[in-house]
N, C-alpha and C positions, 0 to 999 in steps of 0.2 A: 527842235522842241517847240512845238506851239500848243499854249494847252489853254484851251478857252476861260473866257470866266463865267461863270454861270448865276452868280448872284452877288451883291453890292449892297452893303447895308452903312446909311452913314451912322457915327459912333462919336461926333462929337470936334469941336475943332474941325483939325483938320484931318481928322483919321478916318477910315472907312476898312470894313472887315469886308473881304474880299475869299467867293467859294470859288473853287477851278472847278472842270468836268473829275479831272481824279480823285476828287474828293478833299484834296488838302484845302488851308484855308488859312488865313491871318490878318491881322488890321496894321495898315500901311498909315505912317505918316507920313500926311503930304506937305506937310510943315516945309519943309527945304526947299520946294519947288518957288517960293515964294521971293526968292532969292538969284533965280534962276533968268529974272528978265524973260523979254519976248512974248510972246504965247501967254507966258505963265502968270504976267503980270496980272492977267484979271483972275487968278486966283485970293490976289488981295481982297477982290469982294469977298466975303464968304454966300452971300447967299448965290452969286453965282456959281462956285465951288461945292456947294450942298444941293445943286442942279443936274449933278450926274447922270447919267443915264447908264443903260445896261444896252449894249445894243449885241442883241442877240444875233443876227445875221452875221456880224463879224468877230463875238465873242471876245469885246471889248468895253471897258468905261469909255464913254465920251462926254464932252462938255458942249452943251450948244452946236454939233454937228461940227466944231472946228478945233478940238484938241483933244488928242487922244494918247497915251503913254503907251508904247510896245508892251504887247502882253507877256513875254519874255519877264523884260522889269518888273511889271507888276508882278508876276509870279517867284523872282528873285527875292524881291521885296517882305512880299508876304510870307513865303513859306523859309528865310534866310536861309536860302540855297545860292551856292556862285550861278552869276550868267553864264549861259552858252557860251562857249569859248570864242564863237565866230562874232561874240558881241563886244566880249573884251578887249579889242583891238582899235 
């Protein structure tokens, strides 16, 4: 299952509403990531965090060309459906 995202709206904090191609859609906190060390640490800034991009070619958020979440997750996330079963492992 890979189902793009096709639109990214920020909402405040750390939330962003998030459109797939099928049409589902929901606002993800990213609040936790923040906790999560690595990568994730420059989430701490928010103005880098409210930096998102849409990058259409891969139908993915990214941060600065160097962090990007599976779109799987982000779609778990937003639409609170279980991950691919090949992810929960």
């Amino acid at each position: 299952m890979l189902i793009d995202v096709v639109s990214a709206e920020y909402r405040g904090d750390y939330k962003i509403k998030i459109t797939f191609e099928d049409g589902k859609s929901g606002v993800i906190d990213f609040s936790s990531y923040l906790k999560k060390g690595g990568i994730f640490e420059k989430f701490k800034n928010i103005e880098f965090f409210k930096s998102f991009q849409l990058d259409k070619e891969i139908g993915n958020l990214i941060w600065n060309g160097e962090i990007d979440i599976a779109p799987e997750t982000l779609y778990s996330k937003a639409t609170r459906t279980p991950l691919p079963e090949w992810l929960r492992n």
